[in-house]
N, C-alpha and C positions, 0 to 999 in steps of 0.2 A: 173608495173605488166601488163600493158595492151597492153604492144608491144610486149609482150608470148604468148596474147591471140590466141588462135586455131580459127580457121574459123567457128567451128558449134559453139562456144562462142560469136562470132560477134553479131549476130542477137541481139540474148536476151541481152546480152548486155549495148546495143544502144535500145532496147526496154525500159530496166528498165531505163537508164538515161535519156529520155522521157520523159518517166509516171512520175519518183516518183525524179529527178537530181542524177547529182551524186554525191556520199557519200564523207564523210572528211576522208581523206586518215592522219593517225597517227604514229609516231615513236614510237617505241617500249620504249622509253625511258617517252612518253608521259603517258604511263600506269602506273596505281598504283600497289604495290609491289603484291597485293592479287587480282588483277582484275582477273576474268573472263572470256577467250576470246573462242571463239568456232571455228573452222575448219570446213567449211561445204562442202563436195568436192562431184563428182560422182564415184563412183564403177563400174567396169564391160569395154564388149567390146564398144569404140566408133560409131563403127556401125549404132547400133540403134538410137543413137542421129541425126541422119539423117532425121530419122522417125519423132520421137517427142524428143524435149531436155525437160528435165524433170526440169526445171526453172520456172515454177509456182508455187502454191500454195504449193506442196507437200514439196518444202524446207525451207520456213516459218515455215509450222505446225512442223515441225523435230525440228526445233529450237524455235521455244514455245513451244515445248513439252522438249526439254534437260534443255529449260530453269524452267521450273514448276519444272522439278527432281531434279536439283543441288538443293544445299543450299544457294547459294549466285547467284546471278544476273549477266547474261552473261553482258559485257558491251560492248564489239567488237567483228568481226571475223577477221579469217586471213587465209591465204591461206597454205592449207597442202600440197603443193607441187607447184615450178611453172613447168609448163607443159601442153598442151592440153587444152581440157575444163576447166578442174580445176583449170587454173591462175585466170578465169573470176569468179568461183560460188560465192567468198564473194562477189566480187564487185558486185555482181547482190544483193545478199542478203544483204548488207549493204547499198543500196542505194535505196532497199524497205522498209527496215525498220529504214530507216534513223538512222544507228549506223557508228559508225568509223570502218576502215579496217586498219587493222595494217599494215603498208608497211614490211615484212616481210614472210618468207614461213618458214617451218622446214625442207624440204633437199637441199635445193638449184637446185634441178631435177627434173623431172618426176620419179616419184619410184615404182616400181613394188607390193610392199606390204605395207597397212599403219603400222607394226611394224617396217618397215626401216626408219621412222623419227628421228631426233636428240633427241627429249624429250625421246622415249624409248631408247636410247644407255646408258643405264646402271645405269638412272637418277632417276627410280623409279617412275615415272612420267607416267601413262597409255595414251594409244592412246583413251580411251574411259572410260567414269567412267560406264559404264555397261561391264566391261570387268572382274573385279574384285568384281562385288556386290557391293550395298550399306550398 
């Protein structure tokens, strides 16, 4: 994943695997059949990531806060697309909170919309569990 990494991804990074190492990267095969894994990506134009890349704090609290709502216990993230910033967000987020990163993405691209992932083509499987109510 880290030779997709986009340029404004670099910094942060090689920050988080600094501060916190870097994360144990996992086959998807390694997972239990019910595990949990969360997608943590950015929204919107690249642009602004120039400015400030929003890789602090605020994508922690996202994910203790997705994690409090489910019902079961995130135990990995994994990357919702490779492309751009988004190939880096787990690896940054996984290697602060010291969890596993699933070597895997869900389109194999960069993707225009998060409904164009594989789990939603027809699989019943939401891009978000606030998308359909708990």
């Amino acid at each position: 994943m880290v030779a997709a990494t986009h340029i404004w991804g670099r910094w942060p990074l090689s920050a988080a695997y600094d501060q916190y190492g870097p994360p144990r990267v996992i086959e998807v095969a390694e997972l239990d059949d019910d595990a949990m894994v969360a997608l943590p990506f950015l929204v919107g134009s690249p642009v602004p990531f120039i400015e400030k890349f929003p890789l602090g704090q605020e994508l922690i609290d996202a994910f203790h806060a997705l994690d409090r709502f489910l019902d079961r216990k995130l135990t990995a993230v994994m990357a919702a697309e490779i492309g751009g910033a988004n190939s880096v967000v787990p690896l940054i987020v996984g290697s602060r909170l010291g969890i596993p990163i699933v070597d895997a993405d869900c389109m194999g691209r960069a993707y225009p919309e998060v409904t164009a992932r594989h789990p939603d083509a027809g699989t019943g499987i939401s891009a978000t569990p606030l998308r359909h109510g708990r």
